[in-house]
C-alpha positions, 0 to 999 in steps of 0.5 A: 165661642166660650161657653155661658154659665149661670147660677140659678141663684143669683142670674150670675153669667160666666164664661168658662169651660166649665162652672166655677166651683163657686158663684163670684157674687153669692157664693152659690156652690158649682151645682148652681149653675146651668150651661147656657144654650148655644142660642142663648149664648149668642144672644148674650154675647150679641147684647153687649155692645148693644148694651154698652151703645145705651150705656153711652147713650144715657150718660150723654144724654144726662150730659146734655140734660145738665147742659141745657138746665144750665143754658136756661139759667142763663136765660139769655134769651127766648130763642136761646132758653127754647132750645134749652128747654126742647133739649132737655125734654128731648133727651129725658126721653131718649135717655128714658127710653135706652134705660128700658130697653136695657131693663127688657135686655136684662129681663131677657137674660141678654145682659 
């Protein structure tokens, strides 16, 4: 496994030997940056495709959500509209929920 840097100005992750001589995203000098533990380094690299997983999973489900608006437009009738409707509420909250657990990922420094 490579080894983590991040820049303590920024929260910028790297990989790398060592840290670059500057931050890519605040220019941030080589001092910045604090290895990540080997732990901690795991975990980061365990998330991601986790990450990605609810990255998919929010843009199907707004897929769907503007699939379904445009289903109950059509209105065809109360069966078809209520299947709409509970598809759409379905999937607001699903997509609500992968958004958040992305947020506590972040928050945890697993990004």
């Amino acid at each position: 496994m490579k080894k983590l840097w991040k820049c303590s100005v920024c929260g910028f992750t790297m990989e790398g030997e060592e840290a670059p001589e500057t931050c890519p995203k605040c220019g941030a000098p080589h001092e910045k940056f604090e290895a990540l533990s080997e732990e901690t380094a795991k975990k980061v690299y365990d998330s991601y495709v986790t990450n990605d997983i609810h990255m998919e999973l929010v843009t199907l489900t707004e897929k769907i959500i503007n699939l379904s608006k445009k289903g109950a437009e059509i209105n065809l009738d109360p069966a078809c509209l209520a299947i709409f409707e509970k598809a759409e509420a379905a999937c607001y909250v699903l997509k609500e929920m992968s958004k958040a657990e992305i947020a506590g990922h972040i928050a945890k420094g697993k990004w």
